[in-house]
C-alpha positions in Angstrom: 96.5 99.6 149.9 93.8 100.5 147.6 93.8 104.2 145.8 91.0 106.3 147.3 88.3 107.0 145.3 86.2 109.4 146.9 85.8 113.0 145.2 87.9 116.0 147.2 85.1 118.6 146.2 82.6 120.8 147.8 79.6 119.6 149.2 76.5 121.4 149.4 74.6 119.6 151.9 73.7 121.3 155.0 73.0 118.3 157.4 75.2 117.5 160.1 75.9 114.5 158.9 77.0 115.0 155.6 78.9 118.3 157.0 80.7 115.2 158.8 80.9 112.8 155.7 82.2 116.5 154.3 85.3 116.9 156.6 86.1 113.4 156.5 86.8 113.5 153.0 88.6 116.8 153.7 90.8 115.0 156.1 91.6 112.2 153.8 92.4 114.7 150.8 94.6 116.9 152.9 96.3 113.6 154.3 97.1 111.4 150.8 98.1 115.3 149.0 100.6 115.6 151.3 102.1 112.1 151.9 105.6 112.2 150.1 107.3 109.4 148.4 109.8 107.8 150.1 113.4 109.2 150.2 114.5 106.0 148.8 112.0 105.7 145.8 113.6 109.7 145.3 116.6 108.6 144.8 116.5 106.1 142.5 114.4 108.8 140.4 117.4 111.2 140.7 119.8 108.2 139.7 117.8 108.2 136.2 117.6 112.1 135.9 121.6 112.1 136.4 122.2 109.6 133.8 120.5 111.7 131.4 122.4 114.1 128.8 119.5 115.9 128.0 116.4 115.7 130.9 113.4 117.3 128.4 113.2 120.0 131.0 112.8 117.0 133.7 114.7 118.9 136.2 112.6 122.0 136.5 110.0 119.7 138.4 112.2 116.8 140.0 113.6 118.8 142.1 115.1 117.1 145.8 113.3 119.0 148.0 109.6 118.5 146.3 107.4 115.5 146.3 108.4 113.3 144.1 104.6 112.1 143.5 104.4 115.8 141.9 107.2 115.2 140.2 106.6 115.2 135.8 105.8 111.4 134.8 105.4 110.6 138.2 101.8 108.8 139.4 101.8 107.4 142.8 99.8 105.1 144.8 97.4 106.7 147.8 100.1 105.5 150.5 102.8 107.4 148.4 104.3 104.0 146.7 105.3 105.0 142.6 103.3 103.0 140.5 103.6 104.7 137.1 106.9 106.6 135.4 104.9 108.2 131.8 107.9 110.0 129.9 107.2 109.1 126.3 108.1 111.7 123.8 110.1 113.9 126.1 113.4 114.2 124.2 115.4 112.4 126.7 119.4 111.2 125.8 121.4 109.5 127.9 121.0 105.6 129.5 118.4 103.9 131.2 119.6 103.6 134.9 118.6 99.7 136.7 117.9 101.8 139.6 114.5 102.2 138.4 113.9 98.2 138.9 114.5 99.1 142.6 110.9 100.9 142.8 109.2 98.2 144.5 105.6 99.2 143.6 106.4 100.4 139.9 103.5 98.7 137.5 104.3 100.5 134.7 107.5 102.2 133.0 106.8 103.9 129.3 110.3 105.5 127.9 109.3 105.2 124.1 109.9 107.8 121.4 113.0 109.1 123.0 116.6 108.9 122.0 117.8 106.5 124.9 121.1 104.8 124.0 123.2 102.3 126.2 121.8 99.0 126.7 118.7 97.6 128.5 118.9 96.5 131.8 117.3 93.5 131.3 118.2 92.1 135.2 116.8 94.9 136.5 113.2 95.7 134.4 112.4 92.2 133.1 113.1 90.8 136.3 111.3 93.4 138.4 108.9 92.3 141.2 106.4 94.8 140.0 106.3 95.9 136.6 103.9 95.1 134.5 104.2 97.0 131.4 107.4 97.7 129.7 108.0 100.0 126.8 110.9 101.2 125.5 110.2 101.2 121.7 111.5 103.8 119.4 114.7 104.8 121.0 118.4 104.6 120.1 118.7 101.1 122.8 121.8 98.8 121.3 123.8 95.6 121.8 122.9 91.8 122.7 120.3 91.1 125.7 121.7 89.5 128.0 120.4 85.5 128.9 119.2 85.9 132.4 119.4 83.0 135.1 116.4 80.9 135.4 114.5 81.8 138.5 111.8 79.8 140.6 110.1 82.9 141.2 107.2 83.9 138.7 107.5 87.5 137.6 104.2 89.9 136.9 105.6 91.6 133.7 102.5 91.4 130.8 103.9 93.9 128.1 107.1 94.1 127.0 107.8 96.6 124.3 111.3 96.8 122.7 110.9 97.5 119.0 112.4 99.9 117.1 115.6 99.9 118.6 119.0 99.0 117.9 119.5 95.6 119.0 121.4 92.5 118.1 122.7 89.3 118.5 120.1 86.1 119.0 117.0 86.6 121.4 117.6 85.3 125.0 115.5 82.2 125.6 115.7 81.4 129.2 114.4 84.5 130.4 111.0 83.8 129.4 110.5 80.5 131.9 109.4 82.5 134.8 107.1 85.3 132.9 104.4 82.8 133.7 102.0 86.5 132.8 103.6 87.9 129.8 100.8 88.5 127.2 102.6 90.9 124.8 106.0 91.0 123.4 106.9 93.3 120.6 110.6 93.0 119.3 109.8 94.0 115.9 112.2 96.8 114.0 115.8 95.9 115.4 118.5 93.7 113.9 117.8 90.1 115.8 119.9 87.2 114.3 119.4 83.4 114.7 116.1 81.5 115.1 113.3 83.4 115.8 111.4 83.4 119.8 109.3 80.4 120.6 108.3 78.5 123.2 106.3 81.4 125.1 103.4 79.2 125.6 104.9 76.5 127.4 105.2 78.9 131.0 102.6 81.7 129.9 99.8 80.5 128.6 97.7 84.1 127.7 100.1 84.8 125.7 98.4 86.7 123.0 100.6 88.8 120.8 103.9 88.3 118.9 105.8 90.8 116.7 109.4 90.0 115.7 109.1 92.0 111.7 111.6 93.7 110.4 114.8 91.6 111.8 117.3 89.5 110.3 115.9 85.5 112.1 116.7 82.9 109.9 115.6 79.5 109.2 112.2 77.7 109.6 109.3 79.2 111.5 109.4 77.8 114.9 106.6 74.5 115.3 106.4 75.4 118.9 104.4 79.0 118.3 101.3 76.6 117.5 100.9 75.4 121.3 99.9 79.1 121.6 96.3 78.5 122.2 95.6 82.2 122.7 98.2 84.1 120.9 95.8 86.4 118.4 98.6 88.2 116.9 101.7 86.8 114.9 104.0 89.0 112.7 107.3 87.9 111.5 107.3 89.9 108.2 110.8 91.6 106.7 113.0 88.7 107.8 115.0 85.6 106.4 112.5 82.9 107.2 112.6 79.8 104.9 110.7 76.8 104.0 106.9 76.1 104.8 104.3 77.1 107.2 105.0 74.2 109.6 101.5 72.4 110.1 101.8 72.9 114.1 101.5 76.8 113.5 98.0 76.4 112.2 96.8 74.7 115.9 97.2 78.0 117.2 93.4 78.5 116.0 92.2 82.0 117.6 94.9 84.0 115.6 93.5 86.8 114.2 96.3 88.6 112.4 99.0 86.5 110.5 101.6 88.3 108.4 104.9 87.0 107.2 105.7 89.2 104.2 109.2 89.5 102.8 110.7 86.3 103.7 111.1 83.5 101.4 108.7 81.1 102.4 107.5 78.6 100.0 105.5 75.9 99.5 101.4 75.2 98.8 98.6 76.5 101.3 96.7 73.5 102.2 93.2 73.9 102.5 92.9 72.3 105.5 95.5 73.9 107.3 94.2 77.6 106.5 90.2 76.6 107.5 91.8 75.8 110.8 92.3 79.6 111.4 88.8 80.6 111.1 89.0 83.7 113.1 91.0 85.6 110.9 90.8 89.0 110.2 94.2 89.6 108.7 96.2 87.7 106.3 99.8 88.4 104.7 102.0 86.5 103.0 102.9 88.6 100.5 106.6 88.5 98.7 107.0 85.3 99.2 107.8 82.2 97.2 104.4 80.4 97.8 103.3 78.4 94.6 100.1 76.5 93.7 96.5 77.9 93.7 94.9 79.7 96.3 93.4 77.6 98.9 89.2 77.3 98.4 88.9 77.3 102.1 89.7 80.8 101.9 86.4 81.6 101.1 85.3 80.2 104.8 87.3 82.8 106.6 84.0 85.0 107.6 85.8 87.4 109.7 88.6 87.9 106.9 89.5 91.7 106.4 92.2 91.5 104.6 94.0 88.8 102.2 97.6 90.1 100.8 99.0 87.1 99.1 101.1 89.4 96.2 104.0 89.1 94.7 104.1 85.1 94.9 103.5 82.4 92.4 100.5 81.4 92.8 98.2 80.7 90.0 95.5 79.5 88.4 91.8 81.3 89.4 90.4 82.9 92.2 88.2 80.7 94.9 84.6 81.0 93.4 83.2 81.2 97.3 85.8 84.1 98.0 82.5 86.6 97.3 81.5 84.3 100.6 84.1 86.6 102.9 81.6 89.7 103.3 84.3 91.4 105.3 86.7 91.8 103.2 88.2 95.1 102.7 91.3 94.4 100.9 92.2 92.5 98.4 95.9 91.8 96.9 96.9 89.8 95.0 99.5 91.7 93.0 102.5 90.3 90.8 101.5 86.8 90.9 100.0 84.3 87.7 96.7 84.2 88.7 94.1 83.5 85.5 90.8 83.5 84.6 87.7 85.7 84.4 86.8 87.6 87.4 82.9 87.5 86.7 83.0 84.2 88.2 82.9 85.7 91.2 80.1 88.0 93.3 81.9 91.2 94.4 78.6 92.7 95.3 78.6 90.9 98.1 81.8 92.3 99.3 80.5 95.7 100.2 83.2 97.0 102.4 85.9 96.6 99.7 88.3 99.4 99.9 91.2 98.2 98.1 91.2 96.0 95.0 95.0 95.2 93.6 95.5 92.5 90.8 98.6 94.5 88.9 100.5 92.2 86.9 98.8 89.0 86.6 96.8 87.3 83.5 93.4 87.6 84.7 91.2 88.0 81.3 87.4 89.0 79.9 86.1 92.4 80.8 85.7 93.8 84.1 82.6 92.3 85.9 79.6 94.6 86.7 79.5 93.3 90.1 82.6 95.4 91.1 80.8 98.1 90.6 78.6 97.1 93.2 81.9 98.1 95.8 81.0 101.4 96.4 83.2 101.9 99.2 86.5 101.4 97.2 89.1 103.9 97.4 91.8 102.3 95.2 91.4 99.7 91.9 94.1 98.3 90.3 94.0 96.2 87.3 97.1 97.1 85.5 98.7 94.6 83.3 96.3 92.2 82.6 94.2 90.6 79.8 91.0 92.5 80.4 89.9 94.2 77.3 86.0 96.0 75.9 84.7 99.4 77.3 84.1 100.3 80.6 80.2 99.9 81.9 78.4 103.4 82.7 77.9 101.7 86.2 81.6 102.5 86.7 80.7 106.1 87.7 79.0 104.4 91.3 82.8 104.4 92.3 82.7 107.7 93.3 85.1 107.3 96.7 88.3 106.0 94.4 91.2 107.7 95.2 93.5 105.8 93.3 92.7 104.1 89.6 95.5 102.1 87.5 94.1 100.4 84.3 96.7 100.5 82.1 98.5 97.5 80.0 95.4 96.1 79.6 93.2 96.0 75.8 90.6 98.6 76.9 88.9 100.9 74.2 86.8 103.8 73.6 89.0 106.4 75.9 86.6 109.0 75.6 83.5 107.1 76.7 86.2 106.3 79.8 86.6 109.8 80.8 83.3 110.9 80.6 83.3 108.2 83.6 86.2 108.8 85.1 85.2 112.7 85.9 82.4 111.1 88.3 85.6 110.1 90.5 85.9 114.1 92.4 87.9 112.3 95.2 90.7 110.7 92.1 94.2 111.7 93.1 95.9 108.9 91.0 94.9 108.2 87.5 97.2 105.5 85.1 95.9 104.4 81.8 99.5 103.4 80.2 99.7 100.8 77.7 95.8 101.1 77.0 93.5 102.3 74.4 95.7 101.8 71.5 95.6 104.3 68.8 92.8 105.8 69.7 92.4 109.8 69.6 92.8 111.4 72.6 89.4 113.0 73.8 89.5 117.1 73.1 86.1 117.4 74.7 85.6 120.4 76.8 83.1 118.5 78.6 85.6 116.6 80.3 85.9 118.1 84.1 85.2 117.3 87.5 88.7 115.7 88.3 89.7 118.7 90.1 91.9 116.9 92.8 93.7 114.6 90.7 97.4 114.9 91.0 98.8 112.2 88.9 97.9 111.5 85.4 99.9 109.1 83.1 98.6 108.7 80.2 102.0 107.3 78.2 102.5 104.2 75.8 98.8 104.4 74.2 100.3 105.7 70.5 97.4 108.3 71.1 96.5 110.5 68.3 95.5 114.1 69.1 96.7 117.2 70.9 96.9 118.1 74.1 93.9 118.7 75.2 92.1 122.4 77.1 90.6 120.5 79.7 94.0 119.3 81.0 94.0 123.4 82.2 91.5 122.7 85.1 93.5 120.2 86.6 94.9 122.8 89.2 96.2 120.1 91.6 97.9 118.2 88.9 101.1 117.3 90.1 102.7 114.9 87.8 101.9 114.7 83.7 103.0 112.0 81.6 102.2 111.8 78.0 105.1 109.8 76.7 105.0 107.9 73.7 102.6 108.4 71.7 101.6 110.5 68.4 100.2 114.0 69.9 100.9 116.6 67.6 100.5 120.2 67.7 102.1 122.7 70.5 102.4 122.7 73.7 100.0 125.5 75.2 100.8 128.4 77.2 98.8 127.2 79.9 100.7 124.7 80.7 102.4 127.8 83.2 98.9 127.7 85.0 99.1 123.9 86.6 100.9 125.9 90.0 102.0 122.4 91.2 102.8 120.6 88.0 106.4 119.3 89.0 107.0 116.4 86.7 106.1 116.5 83.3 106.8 113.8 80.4 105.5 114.3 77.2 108.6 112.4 75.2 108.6 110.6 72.1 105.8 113.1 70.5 105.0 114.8 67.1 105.1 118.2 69.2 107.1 120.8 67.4 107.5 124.8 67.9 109.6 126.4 70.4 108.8 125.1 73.7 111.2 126.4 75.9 109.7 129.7 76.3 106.7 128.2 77.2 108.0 126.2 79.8 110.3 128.5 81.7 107.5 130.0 83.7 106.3 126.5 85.2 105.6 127.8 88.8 106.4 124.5 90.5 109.8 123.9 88.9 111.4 127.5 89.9 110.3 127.2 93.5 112.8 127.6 95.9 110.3 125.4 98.0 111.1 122.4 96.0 114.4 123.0 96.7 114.3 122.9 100.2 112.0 119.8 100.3 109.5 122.5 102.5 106.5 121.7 100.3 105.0 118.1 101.0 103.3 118.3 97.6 106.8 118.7 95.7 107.9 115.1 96.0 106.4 111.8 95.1 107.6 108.4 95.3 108.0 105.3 93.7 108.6 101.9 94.1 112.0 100.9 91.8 112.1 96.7 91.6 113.5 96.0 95.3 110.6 97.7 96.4 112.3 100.3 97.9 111.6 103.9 98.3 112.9 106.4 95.4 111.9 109.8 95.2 110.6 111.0 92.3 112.1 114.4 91.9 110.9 117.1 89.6 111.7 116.8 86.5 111.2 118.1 82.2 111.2 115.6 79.7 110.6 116.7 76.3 112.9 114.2 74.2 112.4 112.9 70.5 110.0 115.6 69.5 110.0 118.3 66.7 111.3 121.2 69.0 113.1 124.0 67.7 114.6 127.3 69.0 117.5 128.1 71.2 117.9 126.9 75.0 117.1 130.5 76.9 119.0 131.6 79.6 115.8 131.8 81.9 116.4 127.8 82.0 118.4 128.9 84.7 115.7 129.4 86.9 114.4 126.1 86.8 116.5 125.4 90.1 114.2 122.3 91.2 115.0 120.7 88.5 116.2 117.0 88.5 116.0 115.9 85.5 116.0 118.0 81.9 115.8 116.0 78.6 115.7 118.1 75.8 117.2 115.0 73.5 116.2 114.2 70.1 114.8 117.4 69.1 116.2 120.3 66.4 117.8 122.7 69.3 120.1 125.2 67.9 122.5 127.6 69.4 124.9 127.3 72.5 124.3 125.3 75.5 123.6 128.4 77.9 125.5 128.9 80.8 122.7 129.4 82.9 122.0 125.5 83.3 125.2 125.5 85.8 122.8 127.0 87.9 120.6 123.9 88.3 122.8 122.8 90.7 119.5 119.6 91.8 120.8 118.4 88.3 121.0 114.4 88.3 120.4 113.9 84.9 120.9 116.3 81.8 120.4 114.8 78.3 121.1 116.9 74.9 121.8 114.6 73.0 121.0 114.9 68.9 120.1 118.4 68.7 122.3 121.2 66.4 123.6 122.7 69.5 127.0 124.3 68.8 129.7 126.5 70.7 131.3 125.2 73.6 130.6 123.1 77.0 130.5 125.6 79.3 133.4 124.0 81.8 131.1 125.2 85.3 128.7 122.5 84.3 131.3 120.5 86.8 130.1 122.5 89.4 126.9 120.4 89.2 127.6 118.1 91.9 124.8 115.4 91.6 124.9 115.2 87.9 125.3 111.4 87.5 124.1 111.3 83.7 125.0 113.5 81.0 124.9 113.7 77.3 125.6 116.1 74.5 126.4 113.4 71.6 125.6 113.8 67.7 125.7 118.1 68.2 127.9 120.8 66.7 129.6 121.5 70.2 133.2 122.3 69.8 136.3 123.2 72.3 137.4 121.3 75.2 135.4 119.1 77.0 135.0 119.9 81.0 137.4 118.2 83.1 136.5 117.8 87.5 133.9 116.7 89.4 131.0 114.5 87.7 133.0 114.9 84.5 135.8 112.6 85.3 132.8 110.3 85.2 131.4 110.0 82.0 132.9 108.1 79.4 133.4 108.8 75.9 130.1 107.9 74.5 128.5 111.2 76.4 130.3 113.3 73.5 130.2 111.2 71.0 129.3 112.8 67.0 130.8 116.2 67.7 134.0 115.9 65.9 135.1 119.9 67.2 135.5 118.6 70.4 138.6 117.5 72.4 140.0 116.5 75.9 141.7 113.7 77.7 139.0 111.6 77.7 138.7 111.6 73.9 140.4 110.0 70.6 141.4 113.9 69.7 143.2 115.5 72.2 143.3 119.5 72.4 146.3 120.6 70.5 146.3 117.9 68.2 146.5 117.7 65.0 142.7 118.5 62.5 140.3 115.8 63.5 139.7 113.5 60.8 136.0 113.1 59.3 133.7 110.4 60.9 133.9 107.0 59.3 130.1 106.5 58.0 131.0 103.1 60.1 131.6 105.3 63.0 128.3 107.2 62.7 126.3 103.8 62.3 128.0 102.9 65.6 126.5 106.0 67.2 123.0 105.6 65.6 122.9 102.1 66.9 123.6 103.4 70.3 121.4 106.3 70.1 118.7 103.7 69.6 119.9 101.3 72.3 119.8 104.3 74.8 116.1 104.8 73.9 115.2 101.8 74.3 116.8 101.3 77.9 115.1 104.7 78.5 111.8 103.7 77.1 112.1 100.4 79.4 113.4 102.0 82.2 110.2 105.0 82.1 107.8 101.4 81.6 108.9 100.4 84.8 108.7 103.4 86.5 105.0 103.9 85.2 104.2 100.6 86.7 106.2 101.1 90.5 104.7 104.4 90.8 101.6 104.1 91.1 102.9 101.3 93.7 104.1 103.5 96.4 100.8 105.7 96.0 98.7 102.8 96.9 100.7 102.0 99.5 100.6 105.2 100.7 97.2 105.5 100.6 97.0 101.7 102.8 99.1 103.4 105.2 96.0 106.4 105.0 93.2 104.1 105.9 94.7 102.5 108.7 
């Protein structure tokens, strides 16, 4: 029977006969509001609320002697039949009960974003009569599905939702012979094993959509998904896939979206495989194994949005007609050995560009004028290439970036680049590592209108200069780094002003005077907030090289500078602290007591300073310390034994002859420790300078991940 559709309102005709039409309809309202569901359809509703270990507050409304059609979740048909059970996002724990497959007239059953465990009872639900949309993503559901028996009867189910789950084993084959409608499946996010599904097309031929990412299938794509005639959506991304595209998969010709990123896929893109696939919006094969040069037939795909072929090795230059692809927004290309020079190609005809990413190839010349023309981008990344010469004053029609990484690259004149770059007022990410070479670091006052950037990283230029005034109007500022280079001078006392400035780096200097002071009041790193993780500006991220996520916690690096003074006790306060290098500098006095108090510690480095007294033994309180040094000092006593001390080896105390402990050549009680050997104190130089060099390459890598995660972050954004 077929819903009614008429309106239960008020008329306000007067005529007889629409005062008849009227009660009519007040018949029919009165009769389908009070028809009940059936006391059988009730109680296979209860059957699910008493498997349940926690109902969301279910109960208060299915209650036994109300109409279930009332009930929460519940929408029926006119003659009373349930056709719809809607309890996403309701908290629910406890097992899905195969009662619910009993509700004969049940089109749709939407359990997602709960915490559901058990299994799925596949029998029941895939095999129902009437279902035709089935989602139970993002719940807690676990073990193998089952293979169920082949049946001559054809089954209506269209959607079947099952990702982000908790499943295992190989995917069940069989089953999918008698879904003759099924247009959507979605097992993406779980822990699959074996060959990936296939063969979908073969008894349903609308089959449209595909998503098994982020699973552990093995082996060779399956040939059979190209008989899929009308499948527009394939993603098999995050997975242990191997070998080639097979040629069959490129006869499934109205895809839309291909993505197989993170596999290990190899092999050449044939041109005339990819101008098969002309209605293409999306395509991703990035961190793959893919070699050769990027197929010219690229440039056909007129409906292509996006093109992520990164981190492969693919080479040579860019498809002159790629300018041809007017709809492209993105563009990634990252970590592979592409060449050539970029103004062979018209990016003013790729207007809707919102992402440009070329880090770490060998592309060469200057940057073309026609990307400039992309007025619409919100992230450029060029870092670690060949390009060299100034920046155009056209540059400043960029004024939606977001994100900007140029560094590793020959660029000059970095004052004539800022004056640019304070067009951007929308910048949050700004990286010009490795670039502009010994030039002097612009002091002009003039310099504004970056007022929402929150990451600068200027580091590895050998910059001459201070630091400049206009770094003070930065109020967002988050993250500083100006690491390696020649800045001289102090560090100013408004420094304290930057309220959000968590992560500063200004290592491997000529800065001298006493800091610490300075720096004790730094808003951001005494916040209990940043403790707590409360504050969602306090944290960044990074990529590290598995492209994972790694927090970036807060952090004070001043190392290999001309500091002097004592450490203050007010370092104390400092409790978000990660990271404090005070290394390499001219530090006297004791190691204060107060730094057991930094109990976020994960790394603590005071290393070749003229420090002296003792190591004050609660420093192995600090659970998380994982890296510590207090080598070539004046320290003296017994070295701290417990906890994260019974860690470090020998080399942490190394060049402070006073001290003593188990750990150590001298023992306490021993007899007077003998002078270093001059051999002994080469030994320790040599590994002072090894350190800094692992340091040094370790902070290059970081500079180049980090800005990684932001971008990706900000892809994430757009969508």
């Amino acid at each position: 029977m077929r819903p009614f559709h008429f309106p239960c309102s008020r008329s306000s005709s007067k005529s007889p006969a629409d005062l008849l039409g009227f009660a009519v309809v007040i018949v029919l309202c009165l009769a389908s509001s009070t028809s009940s569901c059936t006391d059988q359809d009730k109680s296979f509703l209860l059957q699910f609320l008493a498997g349940l270990l926690e109902d969301g507050g279910l109960a208060v409304s299915w209650r036994n002697d109300t109409n279930c059609c009332k009930w929460e979740g519940i929408t029926c048909s006119a003659d009373a039949m349930i056709t719809e059970i809607l309890l996403a996002s309701k908290g629910l724990e406890g097992h899905i009960s195969p009662y619910l497959g009993n509700l004969t007239a049940l089109l749709r059953l939407n359990l997602s974003h709960n915490l559901l465990s058990g299994g799925l009872p596949l029998e029941e639900l895939v095999s129902s009569s009437s279902i035709v949309i089935l989602d139970v993503s993002f719940n807690h559901l676990s073990g193998a599905l089952q293979e169920l028996s082949v049946q001559t009867t054809t089954r209506p189910l269209q959607v079947l939702n099952i990702s982000s789950n908790l499943f295992i084993g190989q995917f069940p084959f069989t089953t999918w012979k008698v879904m003759n409608n099924l247009v959507a499946l979605n097992a993406s996010n779980n822990s699959f094993t074996g060959k990936a599904p296939s063969s979908f097309c073969i008894s349903a031929p609308s089959f449209a959509v595909l998503d098994f990412s982020f699973n552990q299938f093995g082996g060779s794509i399956p040939p059979d998904i190209g008989n899929c005639s009308m499948l527009r959506v394939l993603k098999g991304g995050h997975n242990n896939f191997n070998g080639d595209l097979p040629d069959e998969l490129f006869n499934a010709s109205s895809l839309e979206y291909l993505s197989f990123p993170n596999n290990g896929l190899n092999g050449v893109l044939d041109d005339a495989n990819i101008i098969k696939l002309s209605k293409l919006s999306i395509l991703d094969l990035g961190q793959n194994m893919f070699s050769g040069k990027i197929p010219k037939s690229i440039g056909q795909l007129k409906r292509l949005e996006e093109l992520h072929l990164g981190q492969n090795d693919f080479y040579g230059e860019l498809p002159l007609n790629l300018g041809n692809c007017t709809n492209l927004k993105v563009i990634d290309l990252i970590f592979n050995n592409l060449s050539g020079d970029l103004g062979k190609i018209n990016f003013s005809s790729l207007s809707n560009l919102t992402t440009i990413d070329l880090l770490m190839n060998n592309f060469s010349g200057t940057v073309p004028e026609s990307i400039y023309a992309c007025t619409k981008l919100t992230a450029l990344r060029l870092a670690h290439n060949n390009f060299y010469g100034e920046f155009s004053p056209t540059m400043n029609r960029l004024r939606s970036l977001i994100f900007l990484s140029i560094g590793g690259n020959a660029f000059t004149n970095i004052t004539n680049a800022f004056h640019i770059f304070k067009s951007f007022r929308n910048l949050t990410m700004l990286s010009l590592e490795e670039s502009f070479a010994h030039e002097i670091l612009p002091e002009d006052e003039t310099i504004d209108g970056l007022q929402n950037l929150q990451h600068l990283a200027i580091g590895g230029c050998s910059l001459f200069g201070k630091m400049p005034a206009w770094l003070s109007k930065l109020r967002n500022l988050e993250m500083l780094r100006l690491s390696d280079n020649q800045l001289t001078g102090s560090v100013p006392v408004w420094i304290n002003n930057l309220n959000f400035l968590f992560y500063l780096d200004i290592s491997n200097n000529s800065f001298t005077g006493e800091i610490l002071r300075t720096l004790m009041q730094m808003p951001m790193l005494k916040s209990e907030k940043t403790v707590d993780h409360s504050d969602a500006r306090v944290l960044s991220t990074y990529w590290d090289s598995k492209y994972e996520y790694r927090v970036l916690r807060a952090a004070l690096n001043i190392a290999r500078n001309g500091f002097i003074g004592v450490i203050p006790a007010e370092i104390g306060q400092l409790k978000a602290l990660s990271m404090l290098d005070l290394s390499f500098n001219s530090f006297s006095g004791e190691i204060p007591q107060a730094i057991c108090n930094l109990t976020n510690l994960e790394v603590l480095q005071l290393s070749n300073n003229n420090l002296t007294g003792t190591i004050p033994s609660e420093l192995n309180m600090l659970h998380f310390l994982s890296a510590f040094n207090v080598s070539n000092n004046d320290l003296e006593g017994q070295v701290p034994t417990g906890g994260q001390f019974d860690t470090f080896d020998n080399s942490s105390f190394d060049g402070n002859p006073k001290l003593c402990g188990a750990l150590l050549s001298h023992h306490c009680g021993s007899a007077k420790v003998v002078p270093v050997p001059a051999s002994t104190l080469s030994t320790m130089q040599f590994s002072d300078k090894a350190i800094f060099g692992i340091a040094f390459g370790l902070f290059f890598a970081l500079g180049v991940l980090l800005d990684q995660v932001v971008l990706t972050k900000l892809r994430v954004l757009q969508l």
